[in-house]
C-alpha positions in Angstrom: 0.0 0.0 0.0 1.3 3.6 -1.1 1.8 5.7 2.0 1.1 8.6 0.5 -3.0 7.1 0.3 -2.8 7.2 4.2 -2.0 10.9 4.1 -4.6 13.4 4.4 -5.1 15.7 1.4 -6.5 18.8 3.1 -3.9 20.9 4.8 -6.5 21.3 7.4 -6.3 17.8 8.3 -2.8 17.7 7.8 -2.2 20.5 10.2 -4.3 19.1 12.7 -2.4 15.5 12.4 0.7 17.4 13.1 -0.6 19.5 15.9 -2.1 16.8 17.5 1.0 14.7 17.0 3.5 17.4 18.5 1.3 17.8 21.6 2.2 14.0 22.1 5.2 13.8 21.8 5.5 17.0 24.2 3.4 14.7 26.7 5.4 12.2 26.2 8.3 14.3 26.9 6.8 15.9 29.8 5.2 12.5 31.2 8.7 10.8 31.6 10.3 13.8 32.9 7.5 14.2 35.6 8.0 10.2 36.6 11.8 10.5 36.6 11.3 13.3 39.1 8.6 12.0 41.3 10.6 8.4 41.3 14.2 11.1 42.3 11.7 12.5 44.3 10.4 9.7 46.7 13.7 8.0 46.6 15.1 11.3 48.0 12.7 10.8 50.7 13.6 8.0 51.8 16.9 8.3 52.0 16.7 11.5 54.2 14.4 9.2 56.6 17.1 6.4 56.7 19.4 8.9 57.3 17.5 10.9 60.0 17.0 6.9 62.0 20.9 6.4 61.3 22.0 9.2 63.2 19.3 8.7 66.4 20.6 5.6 66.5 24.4 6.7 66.2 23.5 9.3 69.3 22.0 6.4 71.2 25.1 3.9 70.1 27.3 6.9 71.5 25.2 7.6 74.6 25.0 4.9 77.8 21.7 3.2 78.0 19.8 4.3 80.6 20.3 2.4 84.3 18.2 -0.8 84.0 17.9 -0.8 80.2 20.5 -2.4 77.6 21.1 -0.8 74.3 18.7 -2.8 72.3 16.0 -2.0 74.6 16.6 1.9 74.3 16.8 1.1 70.3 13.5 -0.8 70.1 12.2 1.9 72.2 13.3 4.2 69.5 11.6 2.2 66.1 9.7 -0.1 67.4 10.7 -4.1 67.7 9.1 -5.1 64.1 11.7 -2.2 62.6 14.2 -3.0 64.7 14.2 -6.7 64.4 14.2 -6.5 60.3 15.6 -3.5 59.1 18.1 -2.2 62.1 21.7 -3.8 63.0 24.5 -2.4 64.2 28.4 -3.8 63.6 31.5 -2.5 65.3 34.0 -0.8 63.0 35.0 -4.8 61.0 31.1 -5.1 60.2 30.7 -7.8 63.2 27.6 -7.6 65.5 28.2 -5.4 68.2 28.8 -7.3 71.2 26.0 -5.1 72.9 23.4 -6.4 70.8 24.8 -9.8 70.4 21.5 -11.4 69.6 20.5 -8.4 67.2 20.9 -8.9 63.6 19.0 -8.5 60.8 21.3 -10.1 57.8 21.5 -6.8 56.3 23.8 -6.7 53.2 27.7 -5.2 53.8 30.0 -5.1 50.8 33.4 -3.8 51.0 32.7 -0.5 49.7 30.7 0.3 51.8 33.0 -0.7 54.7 35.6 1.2 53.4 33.4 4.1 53.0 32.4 4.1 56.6 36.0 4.1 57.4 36.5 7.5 55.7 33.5 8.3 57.6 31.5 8.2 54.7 28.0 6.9 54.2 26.8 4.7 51.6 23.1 4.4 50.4 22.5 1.1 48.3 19.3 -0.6 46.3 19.3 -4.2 47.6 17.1 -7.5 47.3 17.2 -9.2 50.4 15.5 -12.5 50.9 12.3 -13.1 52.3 11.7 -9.3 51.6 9.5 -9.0 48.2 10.5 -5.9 46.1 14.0 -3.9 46.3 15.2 -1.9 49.8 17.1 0.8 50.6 19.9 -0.2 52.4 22.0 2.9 54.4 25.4 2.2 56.1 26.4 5.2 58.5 29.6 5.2 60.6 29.1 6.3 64.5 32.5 8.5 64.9 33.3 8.9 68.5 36.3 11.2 69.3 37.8 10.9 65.4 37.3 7.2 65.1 35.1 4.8 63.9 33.3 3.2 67.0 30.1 1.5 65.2 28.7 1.1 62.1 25.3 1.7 61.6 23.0 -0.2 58.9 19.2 1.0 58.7 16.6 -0.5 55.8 13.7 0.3 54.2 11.2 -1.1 51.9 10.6 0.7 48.2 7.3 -0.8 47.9 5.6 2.5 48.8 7.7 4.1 46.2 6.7 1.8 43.7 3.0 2.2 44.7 3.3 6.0 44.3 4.9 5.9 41.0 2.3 3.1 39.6 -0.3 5.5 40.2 0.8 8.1 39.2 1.8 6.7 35.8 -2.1 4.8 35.8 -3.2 8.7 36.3 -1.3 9.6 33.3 -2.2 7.3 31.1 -5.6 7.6 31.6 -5.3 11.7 31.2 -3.2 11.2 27.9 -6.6 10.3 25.6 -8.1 13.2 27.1 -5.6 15.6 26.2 -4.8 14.1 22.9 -8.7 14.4 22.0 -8.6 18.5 23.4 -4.9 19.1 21.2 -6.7 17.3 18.3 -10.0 19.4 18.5 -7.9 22.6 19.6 -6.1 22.0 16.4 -8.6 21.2 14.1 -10.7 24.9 15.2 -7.2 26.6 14.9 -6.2 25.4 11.3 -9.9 26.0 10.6 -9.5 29.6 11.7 -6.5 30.5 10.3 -7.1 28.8 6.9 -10.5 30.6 6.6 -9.3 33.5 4.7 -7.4 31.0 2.3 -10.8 29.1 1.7 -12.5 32.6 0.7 -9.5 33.3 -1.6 -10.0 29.7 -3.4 -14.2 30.9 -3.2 -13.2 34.2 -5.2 -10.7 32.5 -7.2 -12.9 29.8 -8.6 -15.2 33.0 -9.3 -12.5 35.0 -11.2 -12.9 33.8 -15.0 -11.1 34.6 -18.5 -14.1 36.9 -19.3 -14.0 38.7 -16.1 -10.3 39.2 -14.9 -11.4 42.7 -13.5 -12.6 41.1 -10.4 -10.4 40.7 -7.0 -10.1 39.0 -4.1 -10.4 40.7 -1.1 -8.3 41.6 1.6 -8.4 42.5 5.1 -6.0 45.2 5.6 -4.4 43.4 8.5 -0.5 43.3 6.5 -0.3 39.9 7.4 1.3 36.4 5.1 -2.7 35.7 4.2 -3.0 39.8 3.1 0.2 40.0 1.1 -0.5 36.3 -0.5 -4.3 37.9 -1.5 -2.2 41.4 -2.4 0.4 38.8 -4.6 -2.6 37.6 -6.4 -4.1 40.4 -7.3 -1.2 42.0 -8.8 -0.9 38.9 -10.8 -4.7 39.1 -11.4 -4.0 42.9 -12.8 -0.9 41.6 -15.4 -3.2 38.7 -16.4 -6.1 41.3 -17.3 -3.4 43.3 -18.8 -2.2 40.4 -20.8 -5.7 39.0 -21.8 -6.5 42.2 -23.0 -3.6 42.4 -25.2 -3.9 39.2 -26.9 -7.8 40.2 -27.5 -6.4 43.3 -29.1 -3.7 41.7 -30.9 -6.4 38.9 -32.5 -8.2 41.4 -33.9 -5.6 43.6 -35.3 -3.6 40.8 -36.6 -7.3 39.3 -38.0 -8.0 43.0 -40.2 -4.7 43.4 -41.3 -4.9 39.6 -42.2 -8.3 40.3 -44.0 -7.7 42.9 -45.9 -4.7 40.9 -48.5 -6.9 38.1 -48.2 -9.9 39.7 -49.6 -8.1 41.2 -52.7 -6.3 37.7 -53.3 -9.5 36.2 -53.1 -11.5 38.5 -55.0 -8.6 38.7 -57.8 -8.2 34.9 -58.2 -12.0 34.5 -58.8 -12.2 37.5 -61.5 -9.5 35.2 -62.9 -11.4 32.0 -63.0 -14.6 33.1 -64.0 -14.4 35.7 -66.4 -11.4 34.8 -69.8 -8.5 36.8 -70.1 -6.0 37.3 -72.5 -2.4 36.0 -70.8 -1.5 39.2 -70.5 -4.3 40.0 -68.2 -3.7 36.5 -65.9 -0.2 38.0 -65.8 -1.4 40.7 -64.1 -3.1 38.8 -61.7 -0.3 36.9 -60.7 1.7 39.3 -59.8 -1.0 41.2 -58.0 -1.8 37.8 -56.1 2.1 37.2 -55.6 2.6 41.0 -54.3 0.2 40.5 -51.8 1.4 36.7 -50.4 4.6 38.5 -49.9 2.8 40.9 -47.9 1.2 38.2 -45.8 4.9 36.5 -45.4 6.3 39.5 -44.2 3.3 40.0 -41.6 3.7 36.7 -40.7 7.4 36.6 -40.0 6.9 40.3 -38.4 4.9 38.6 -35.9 7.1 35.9 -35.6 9.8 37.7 -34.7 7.8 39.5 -32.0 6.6 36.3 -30.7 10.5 35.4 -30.3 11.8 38.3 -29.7 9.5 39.0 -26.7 9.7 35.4 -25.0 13.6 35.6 -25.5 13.7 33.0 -27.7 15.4 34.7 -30.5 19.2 33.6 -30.1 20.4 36.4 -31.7 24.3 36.5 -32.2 26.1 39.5 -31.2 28.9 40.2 -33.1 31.3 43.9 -33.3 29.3 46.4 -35.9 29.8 49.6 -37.3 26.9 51.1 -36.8 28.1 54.3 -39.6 28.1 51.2 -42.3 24.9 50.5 -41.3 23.9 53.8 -41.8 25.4 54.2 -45.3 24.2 50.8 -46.3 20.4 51.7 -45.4 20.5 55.6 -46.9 19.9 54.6 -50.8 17.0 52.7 -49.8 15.4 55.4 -47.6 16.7 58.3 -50.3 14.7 56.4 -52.8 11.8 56.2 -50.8 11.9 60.0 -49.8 12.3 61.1 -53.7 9.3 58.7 -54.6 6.8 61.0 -52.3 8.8 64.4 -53.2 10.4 64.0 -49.1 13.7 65.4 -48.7 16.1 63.1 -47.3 19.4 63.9 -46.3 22.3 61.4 -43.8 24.2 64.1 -41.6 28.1 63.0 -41.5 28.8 59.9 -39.3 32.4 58.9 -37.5 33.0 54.9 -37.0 31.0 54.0 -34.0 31.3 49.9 -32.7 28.3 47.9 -31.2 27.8 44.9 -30.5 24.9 43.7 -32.7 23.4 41.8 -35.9 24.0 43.8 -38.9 20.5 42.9 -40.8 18.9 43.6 -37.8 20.0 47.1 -37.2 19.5 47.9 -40.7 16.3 46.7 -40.3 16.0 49.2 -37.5 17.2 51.6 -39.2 15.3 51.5 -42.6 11.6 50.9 -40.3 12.7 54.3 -38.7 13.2 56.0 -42.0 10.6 54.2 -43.5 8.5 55.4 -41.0 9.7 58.8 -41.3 9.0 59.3 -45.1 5.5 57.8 -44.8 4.4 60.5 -42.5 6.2 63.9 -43.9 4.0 65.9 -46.4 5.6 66.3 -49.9 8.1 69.0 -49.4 9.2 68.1 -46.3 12.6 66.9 -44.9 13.7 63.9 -43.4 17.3 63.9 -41.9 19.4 60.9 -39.9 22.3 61.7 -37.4 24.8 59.1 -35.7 27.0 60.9 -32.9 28.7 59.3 -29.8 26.8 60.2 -26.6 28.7 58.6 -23.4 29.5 54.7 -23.2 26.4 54.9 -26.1 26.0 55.2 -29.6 22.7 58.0 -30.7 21.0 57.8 -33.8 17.9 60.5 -34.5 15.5 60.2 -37.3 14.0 63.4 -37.6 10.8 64.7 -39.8 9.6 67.6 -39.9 5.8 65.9 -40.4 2.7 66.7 -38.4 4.2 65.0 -35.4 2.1 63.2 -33.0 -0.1 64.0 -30.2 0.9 63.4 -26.7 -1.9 61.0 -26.0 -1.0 58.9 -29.1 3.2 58.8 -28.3 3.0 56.2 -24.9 1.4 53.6 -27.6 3.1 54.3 -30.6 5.2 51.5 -30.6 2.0 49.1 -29.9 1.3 46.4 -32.6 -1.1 47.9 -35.5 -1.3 51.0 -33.7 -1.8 53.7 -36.0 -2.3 57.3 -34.3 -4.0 58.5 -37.5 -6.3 55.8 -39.1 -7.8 58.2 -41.1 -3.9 58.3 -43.1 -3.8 55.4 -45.2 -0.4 55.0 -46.2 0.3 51.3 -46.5 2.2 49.0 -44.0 1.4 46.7 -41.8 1.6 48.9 -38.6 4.0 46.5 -36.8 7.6 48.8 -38.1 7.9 50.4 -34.8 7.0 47.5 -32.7 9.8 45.9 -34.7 12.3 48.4 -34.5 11.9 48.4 -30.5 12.4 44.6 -30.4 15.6 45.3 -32.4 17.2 47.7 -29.9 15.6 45.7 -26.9 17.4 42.5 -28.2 20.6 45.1 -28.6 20.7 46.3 -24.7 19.1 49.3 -26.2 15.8 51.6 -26.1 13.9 53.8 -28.2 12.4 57.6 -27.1 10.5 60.2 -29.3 9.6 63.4 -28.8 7.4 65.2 -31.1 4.5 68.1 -31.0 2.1 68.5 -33.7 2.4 70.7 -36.4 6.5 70.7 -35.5 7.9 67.1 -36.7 9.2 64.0 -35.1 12.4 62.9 -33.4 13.1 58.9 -33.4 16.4 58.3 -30.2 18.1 55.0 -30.5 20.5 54.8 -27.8 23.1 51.3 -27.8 25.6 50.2 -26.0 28.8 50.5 -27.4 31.1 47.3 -28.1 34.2 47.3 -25.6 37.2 48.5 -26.5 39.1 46.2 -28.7 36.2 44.3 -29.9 36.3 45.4 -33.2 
């Protein structure tokens, strides 16, 4: 059988198992302690009464009996003839009967340490069967010192039965309370780990709640700052990203599902003119390369996203190798001047010296041109466009700048959001993902991206990156 089965699932349960077990091994603990020092205890006790007989009957060894009475007499007078006759002897200083008692033994034990113990004047207290006695005594040999010497030795006994019948009970008592406490530790527990998992059940309540379709909702705290209220505080923060996330995916689906429409449509729409209505070759021609301009355009949408997807879950395993970012710049400039002279932009590349980075050539000149492209696309016929590379620091600046209708100040935070397009109403091709791009390009370098712009007085595009050490070219 798999112990794991015997193991309760709820942590409620599992909590009160471990309570309940804790507070028995503590019994347990505390239960032997408390015999060990009630059986210290009463054996303590008894000891102090053997020794309190041994010395009376050292002062009466010491003093002369009293005229008309022997020593023994005087002794039994002391304890009593049934104490005296079992449990009471007394040797001279060799352990021999004294010859005042000479009919006075009692066959208690004496082994040679203790003799030689009472010959330092020392006593010596012993646990001892003896027969005919049932259960264990307490044997005590005291010496009787008279004038610096060892006159007698004295040997008094007593029974541990009473010792024994103290501890039994007290361990019956015990045992018996035991269940009783166990049962108050388990039900203490189980109200305790009910208490304090209370507010976790609620969270699980309002969790359970919480859908796809409804991530707005949270789970409520109690203000108290405790491990409960920061776990409930944890979740809803992750609740709030997950909205946030949700929410961009929705947005995402349905920009990426119009901009996916749209080349779709006139494919669609071209291919069946095609098939139904005849056409010199000429004409099919045509429609090839119409239908052939715009699967490119769906590849390059496609692998856009793509390289979002990777670039964003750091997947991309880009390469970085030394660059010069000024060859980068001359490369992309025809490309960008033939652009501008197509819409009647002006388009000019300010002087560049040879700045390093560490980098992917194709992908900064894919930075680069998205910039420009950008640039060109929104600056009115007559209009300049201008690129700059200058050292700034440990970084390498380039600035696109247009001198365009700029962009409003509520439009620039999301700018560089997929298929965001401050100005639908401007219909200038594009798929709307070239600045999303070019900010996964310099995020990939160590870099980042600002613009500042006003309307009515142009644009300015900031890449900052890192420059490549020195030497690494």
């Amino acid at each position: 059988m798999n112990p794991r089965r015997l193991w309760p699932r709820k942590l409620r349960s599992r909590l009160t198992l471990w309570y309940t077990a804790f507070c028995a091994l503590l019994l347990l603990i505390l239960g032997a302690t408390s015999v060990l020092l009630l059986d210290r205890g009463l054996r303590d006790n008894v000891d102090a009464s053997l020794l309190a007989v041994a010395r009376v009957a050292a002062e009466s060894a010491r003093r002369p009996a009293r005229p008309g009475a022997s020593l023994e007499d005087t002794l039994e007078s002391f304890f009593g003839p049934a104490l005296a006759e079992r449990f009471f002897q007394l040797l001279d200083p060799l352990g021999r009967p004294d010859p005042r008692l000479p009919n006075r033994r009692a066959d208690l034990p004496l082994d040679l340490l203790a003799l030689r113990n009472a010959a330092l004047g020392n006593e010596t207290y012993e646990t001892v069967r003896m027969p005919g006695v049932a259960g264990q005594m307490r044997l005590l040999t005291y010496p009787v010192v008279v004038r610096g010497r060892v006159a007698n030795l004295v040997q008094v006994a007593m029974p541990l039965d009473s010792v024994e019948r103290a501890r039994s009970r007290f361990l019956l008592i015990l045992l018996g309370l035991t269940p009783l406490a166990l049962g108050g530790a388990a039900a203490g527990g189980w109200f305790l780990a009910r208490r304090a998992l209370a507010p976790v059940d609620a969270m699980v309540d309002a969790a359970r709640r919480i859908e796809a379709e409804d991530l707005a909702r949270r789970i409520e705290t109690t203000g108290n700052q405790d491990e409960l209220d920061r776990l409930a505080g944890v979740l809803n923060d992750m609740l709030g990203r997950l909205e946030s996330s949700f929410a961009a995916v929705r947005q995402f689906s349905a920009d990426a599902a119009h901009e996916l429409r749209t080349p779709l449509t006139i494919l669609k729409g071209e291919i069946e003119v095609a098939l139904h209505t005849p056409r010199a070759p000429e004409d099919y021609r045509h429609v090839l390369g119409s239908a052939l301009e715009e699967v490119n355009r769906l590849a390059t949408l496609v692998e856009d996203l793509l390289f979002l997807a990777r670039a964003e879950a750091g997947t991309d395993g880009l390469a970085l190798v030394p660059v010069d970012l000024a060859q980068v710049l001359d490369d992309v400039a025809p490309a960008l001047h033939a652009l501008a002279d197509a819409d009647g932009v002006g388009f000019g590349v300010a002087p560049a010296q040879t700045l390093w980075v560490s980098g992917n050539a194709p992908m900064l000149f894919r930075l680069i041109f998205n910039l420009g492209e950008n640039a060109v696309k929104y600056t009115t016929p007559g209009g300049d466009v201008r690129l700059a590379l200058e050292r700034e620091g440990d970084e390498a600046r380039l600035d696109v700048l247009d001198t365009g209708d700029g962009i409003a100040p509520e439009d620039q935070p999301r700018i560089f959001d997929r298929f965001y397009r401050a100005d639908p109403a401007r219909t200038r091709g594009g798929t709307g993902l070239g600045l999303a791009l070019a900010r996964s390009i310099a995020v990939l370098h160590r870099g980042w991206i600002s613009v500042e712009s006003s309307p009515g007085r142009g644009t300015r595009f900031s890449v900052r990156l890192p420059l490549a050490l020195a030497g690494a070219a």
